[in-house]
C-alpha positions in Angstrom: 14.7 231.7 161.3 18.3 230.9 161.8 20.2 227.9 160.7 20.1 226.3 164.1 16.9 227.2 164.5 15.4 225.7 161.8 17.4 222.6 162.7 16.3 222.4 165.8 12.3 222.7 164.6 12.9 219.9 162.8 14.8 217.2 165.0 11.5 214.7 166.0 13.9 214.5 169.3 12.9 218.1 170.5 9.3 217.6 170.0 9.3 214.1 172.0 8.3 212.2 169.5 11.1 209.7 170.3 10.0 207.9 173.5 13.4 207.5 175.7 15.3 204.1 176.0 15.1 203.4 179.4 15.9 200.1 181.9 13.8 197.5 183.4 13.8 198.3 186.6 11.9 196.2 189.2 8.3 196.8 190.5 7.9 198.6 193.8 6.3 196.9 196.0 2.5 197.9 197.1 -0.7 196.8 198.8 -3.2 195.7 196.0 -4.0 192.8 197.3 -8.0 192.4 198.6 -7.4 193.7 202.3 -8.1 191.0 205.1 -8.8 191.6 208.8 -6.4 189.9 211.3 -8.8 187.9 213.3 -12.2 189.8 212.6 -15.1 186.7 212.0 -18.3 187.9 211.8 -20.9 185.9 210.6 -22.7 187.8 206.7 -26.1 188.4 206.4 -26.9 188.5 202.1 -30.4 190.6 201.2 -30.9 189.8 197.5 -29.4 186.7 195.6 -29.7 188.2 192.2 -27.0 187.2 189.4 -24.2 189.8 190.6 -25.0 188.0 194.3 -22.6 185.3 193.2 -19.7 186.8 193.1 -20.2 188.2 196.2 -20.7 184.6 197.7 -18.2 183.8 195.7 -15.5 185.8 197.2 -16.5 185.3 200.7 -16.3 181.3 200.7 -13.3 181.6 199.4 -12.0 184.1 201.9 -13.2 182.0 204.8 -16.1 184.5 206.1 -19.4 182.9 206.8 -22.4 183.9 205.7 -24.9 183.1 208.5 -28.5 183.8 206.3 -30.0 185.3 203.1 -33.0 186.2 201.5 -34.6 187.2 198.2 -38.3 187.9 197.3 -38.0 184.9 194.8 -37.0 182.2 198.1 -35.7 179.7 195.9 -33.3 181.8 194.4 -32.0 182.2 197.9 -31.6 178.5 198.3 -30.2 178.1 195.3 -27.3 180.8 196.4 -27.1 178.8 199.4 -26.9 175.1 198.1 -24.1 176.4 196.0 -22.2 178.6 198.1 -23.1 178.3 201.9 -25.6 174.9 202.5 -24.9 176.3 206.4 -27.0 179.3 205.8 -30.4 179.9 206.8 -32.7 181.3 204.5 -35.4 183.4 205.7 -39.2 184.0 205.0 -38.6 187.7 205.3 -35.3 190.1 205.1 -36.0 191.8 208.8 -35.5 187.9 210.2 -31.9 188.6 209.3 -31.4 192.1 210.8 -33.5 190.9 214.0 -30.7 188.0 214.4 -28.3 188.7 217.2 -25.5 186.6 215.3 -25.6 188.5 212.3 -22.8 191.4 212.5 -22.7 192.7 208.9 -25.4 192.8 206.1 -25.0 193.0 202.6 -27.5 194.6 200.8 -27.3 194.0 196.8 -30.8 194.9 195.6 -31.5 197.2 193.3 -31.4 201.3 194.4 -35.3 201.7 194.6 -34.8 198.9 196.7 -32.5 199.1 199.0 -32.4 202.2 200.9 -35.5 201.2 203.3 -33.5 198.1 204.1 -30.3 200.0 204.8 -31.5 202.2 207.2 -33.2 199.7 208.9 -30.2 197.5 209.1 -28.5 200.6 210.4 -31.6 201.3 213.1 -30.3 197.1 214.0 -26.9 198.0 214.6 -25.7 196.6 211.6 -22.5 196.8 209.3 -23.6 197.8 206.0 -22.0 197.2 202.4 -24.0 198.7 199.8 -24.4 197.1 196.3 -22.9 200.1 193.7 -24.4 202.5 192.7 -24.9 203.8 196.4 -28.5 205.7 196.0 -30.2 207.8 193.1 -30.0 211.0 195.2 -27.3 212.4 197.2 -29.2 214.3 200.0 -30.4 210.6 200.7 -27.0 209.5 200.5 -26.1 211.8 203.2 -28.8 210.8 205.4 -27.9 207.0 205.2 -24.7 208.3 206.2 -25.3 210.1 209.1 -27.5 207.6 210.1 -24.9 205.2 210.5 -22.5 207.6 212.3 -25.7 208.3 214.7 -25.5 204.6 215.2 -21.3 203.7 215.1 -21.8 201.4 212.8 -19.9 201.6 209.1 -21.7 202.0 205.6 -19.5 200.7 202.6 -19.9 200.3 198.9 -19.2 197.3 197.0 -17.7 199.8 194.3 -15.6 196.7 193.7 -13.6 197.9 190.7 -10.9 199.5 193.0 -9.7 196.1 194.0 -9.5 194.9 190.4 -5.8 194.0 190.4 -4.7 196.5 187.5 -6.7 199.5 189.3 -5.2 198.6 192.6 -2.2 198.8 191.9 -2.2 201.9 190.2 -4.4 203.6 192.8 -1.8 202.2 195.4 1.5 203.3 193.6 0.4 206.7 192.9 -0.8 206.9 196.7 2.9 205.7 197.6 4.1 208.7 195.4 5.7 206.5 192.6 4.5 209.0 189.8 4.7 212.3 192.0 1.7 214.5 191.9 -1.1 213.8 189.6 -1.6 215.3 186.4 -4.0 213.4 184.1 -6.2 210.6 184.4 -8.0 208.7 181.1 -9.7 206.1 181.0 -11.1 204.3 177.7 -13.7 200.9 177.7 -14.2 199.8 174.6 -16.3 196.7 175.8 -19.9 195.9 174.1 -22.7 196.3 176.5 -25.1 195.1 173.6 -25.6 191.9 175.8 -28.2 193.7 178.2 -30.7 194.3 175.0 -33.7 193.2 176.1 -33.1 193.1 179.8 -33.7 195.7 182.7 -30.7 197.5 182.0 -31.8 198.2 178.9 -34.9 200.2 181.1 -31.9 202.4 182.3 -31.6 205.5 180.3 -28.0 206.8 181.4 -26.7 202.8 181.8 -23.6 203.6 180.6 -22.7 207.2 182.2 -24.5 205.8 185.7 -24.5 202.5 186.1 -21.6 201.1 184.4 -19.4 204.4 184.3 -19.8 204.9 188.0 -16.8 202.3 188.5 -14.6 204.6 186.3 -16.0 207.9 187.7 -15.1 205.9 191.1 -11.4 205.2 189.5 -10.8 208.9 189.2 -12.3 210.2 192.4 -10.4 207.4 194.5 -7.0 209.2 192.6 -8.0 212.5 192.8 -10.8 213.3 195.3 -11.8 217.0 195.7 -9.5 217.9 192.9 -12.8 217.4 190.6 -14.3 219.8 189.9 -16.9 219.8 186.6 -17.7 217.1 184.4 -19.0 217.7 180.6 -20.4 214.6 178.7 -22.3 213.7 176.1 -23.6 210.2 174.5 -25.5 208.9 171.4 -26.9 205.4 170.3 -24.2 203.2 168.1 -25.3 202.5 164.6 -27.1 199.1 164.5 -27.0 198.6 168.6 -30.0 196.4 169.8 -30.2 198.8 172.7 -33.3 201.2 173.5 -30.8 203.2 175.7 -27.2 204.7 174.1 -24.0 202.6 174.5 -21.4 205.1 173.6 -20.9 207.4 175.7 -17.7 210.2 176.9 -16.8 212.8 179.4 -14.2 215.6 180.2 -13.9 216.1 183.6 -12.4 219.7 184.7 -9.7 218.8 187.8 -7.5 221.1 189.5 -4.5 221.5 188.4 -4.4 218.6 185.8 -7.4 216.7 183.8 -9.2 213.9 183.5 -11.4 211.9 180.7 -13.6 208.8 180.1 -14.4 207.2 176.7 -16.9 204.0 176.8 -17.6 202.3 173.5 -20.5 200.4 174.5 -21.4 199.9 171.3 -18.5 198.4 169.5 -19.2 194.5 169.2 -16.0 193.1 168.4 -11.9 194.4 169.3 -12.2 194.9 172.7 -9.9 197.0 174.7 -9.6 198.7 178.5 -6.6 200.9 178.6 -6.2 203.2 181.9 -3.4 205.9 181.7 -2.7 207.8 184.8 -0.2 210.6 184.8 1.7 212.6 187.4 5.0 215.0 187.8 7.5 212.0 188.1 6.1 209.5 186.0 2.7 207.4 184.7 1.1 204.4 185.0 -0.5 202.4 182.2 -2.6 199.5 182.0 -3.9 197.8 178.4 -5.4 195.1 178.2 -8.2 193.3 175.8 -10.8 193.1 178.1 -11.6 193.9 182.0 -9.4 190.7 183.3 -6.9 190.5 181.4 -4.5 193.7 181.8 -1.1 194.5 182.0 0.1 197.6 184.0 3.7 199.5 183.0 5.0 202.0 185.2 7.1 204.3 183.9 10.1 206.7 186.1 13.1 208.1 185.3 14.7 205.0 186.4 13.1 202.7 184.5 10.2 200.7 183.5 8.6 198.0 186.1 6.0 196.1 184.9 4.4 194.0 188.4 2.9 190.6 188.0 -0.1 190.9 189.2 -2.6 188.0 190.9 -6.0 188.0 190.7 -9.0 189.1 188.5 -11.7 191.7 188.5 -14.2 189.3 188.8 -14.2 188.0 191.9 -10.9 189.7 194.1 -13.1 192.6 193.4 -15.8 191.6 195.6 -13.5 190.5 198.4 -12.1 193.6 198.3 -15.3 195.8 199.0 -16.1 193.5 202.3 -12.6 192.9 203.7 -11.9 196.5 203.5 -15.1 197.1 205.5 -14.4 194.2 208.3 -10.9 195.7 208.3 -12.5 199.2 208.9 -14.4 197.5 211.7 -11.7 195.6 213.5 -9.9 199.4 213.5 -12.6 201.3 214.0 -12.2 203.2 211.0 -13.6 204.9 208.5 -13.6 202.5 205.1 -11.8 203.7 201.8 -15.1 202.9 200.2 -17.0 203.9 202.9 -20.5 206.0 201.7 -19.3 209.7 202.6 -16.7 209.2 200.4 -18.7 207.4 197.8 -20.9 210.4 197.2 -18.3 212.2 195.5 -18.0 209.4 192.9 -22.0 209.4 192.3 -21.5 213.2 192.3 -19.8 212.9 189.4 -22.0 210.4 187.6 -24.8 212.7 188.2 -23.0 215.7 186.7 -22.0 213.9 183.6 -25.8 213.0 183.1 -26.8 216.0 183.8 -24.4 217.7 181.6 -25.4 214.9 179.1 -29.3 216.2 179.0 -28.4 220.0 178.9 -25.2 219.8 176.8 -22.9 222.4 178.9 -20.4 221.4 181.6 -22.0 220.3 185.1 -20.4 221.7 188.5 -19.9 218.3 190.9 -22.8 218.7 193.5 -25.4 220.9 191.5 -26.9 217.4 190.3 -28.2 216.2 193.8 -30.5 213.2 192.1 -30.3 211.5 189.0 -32.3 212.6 186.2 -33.4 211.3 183.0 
């Protein structure tokens, strides 16, 4: 090796190991904000008042949309939800009182999967708007047949996958759309956020809770950003020493994209420390967002010009649920197809299903050969 050689392996500068000083530079601009229709009103019909129901309730009163009726198989639930939320709501006996009511434009159905697809479809069969509580179904061939139900019909079917209106994910999702970090390379995502609180409830009855039912918002994440790109996913997860837990809390998975790569570490199991740090990558720069827990985040975007870090408004918990129902009354008032609209939303459960899959037989899934989910 020559003299200059041997200089060069050793300068930490060649092998980046120096980060760059670069500017602050000021944030671009871009729509992350929970979309709102311009003059679209319609009155909300809620089917199941369950805990999560809430924030849904939440988010619409302080939006300004009405919710016109709800119902739950436990009635004074409902009127609780109602006295709390809506008093102007009627709350009905049965849940086809509120697809058989003329003034009710859009339902929102947040029961349980097993649950909810009968009412779906017939909300669909009313003429109804439908958003979806997440995840969407347990089996994609019924997913697809909600779906084409609803275009049968005209009406829209949307999922409250209400993580991509999370300010921090929002604005990442929106400034890679606007081409501020070029064509994407890399997307990770790690949660290290205990889930040990749901020992002893019905989650704790779900065998793949973290891979399904809480990874589906991060599977969601990456599909929004990269779509058909995806094309495998391997995973794997095990039980955390000492967890409560029947069911395993740590959980990971490699996903195989085109062209670039993607991954998705949840410490479900870690009880204290936590941390959510997103890192999205692409040919003219990345996007980062760190943070110690799901609301609090900070996102960096990094260019050649600079650094920007925005100020961003809102939490998770509840912008996220106004997101999920104004982009579906904005798809109405445009007759358009919503950006979480169900089509699209099987690709994202696609995943999920995959990475259980691949977590049961231990070899990299293709996205579609899981059509249900297993356990």
């Amino acid at each position: 090796m020559t003299e200059d050689a041997t200089r060069d392996a050793g300068d930490s500068d060649t092998y980046a190991l120096k980060a760059a000083d670069l500017p602050r530079i000021a944030a671009p601009d871009v729509a992350y904000r929970p979309p709102m229709p311009k003059t679209y009103r319609p009155r909300i019909g809620v089917i199941g008042t369950g805990g999560i129901s809430g924030s849904h309730l939440d988010a619409y009163r302080k939006a300004g949309w009405e919710v016109g009726a709800l119902w739950n198989r436990t009635r004074a639930k409902a009127e609780q939800k109602a006295a709390e939320y809506c008093p102007d709501a009627r709350v009905e006996e049965e849940w086809q009182a509120i697809l058989s009511n003329p003034d009710i434009d859009v339902v929102d159905v947040t029961l349980h999967p097993e649950h909810r697809v009968e009412i779906m479809a017939a909300a669909i069969d009313a003429g109804k708007h439908v958003l979806s509580q997440k995840p969407f179904v347990t089996d994609l061939d019924v997913g697809i047949k909600l779906v084409e139900k609803a275009q049968d019909k005209g009406v829209k079917l949307a999922v409250n996958q209400n993580a991509r209106w999370a300010p921090y994910f929002a604005y990442m999702r929106e400034a890679a759309k606007a081409g501020h970090i070029g064509d994407i390379l890399s997307v990770h995502l790690a949660i290290h956020w205990t889930h040990g609180w749901t020992a002893g409830t019905p989650f704790d009855e779900i065998e793949d809770l973290i891979l399904y039912d809480f990874g589906v918002h991060w599977f969601d994440f990456v599909n929004s950003l990269l779509g058909d790109r995806v094309e495998a996913v391997f995973a794997n997860a095990t039980h955390a020493a000492g967890q409560a837990n029947k069911v395993p809390l740590l959980a990971q998975a490699m996903v195989r994209v085109d062209g670039g790569q993607a991954s998705l570490v949840f410490d479900g199991g870690i009880p204290h420390g936590p941390r959510d740090t997103t890192f999205v990558g692409g040919t003219a720069g990345s996007l980062v967002s760190d943070g110690p827990d799901l609301s609090q985040q900070r996102v960096t975007l990094t260019t050649p010009e600079g650094i920007a870090t925005p100020e961003l408004e809102g939490q998770w918990f509840n912008d996220g649920f106004a997101g999920t129902m104004g982009e579906l009354l904005c798809a109405i008032e445009e007759d358009r197809e919503p950006s979480n609209g169900a089509a699209e939303n099987l690709r994202s459960l696609a995943m999920a299903f995959a990475a259980v899959r691949s977590r049961i037989l231990g070899r990299e899934v293709e996205i579609g050969e899981a059509r249900r989910l297993e356990s």
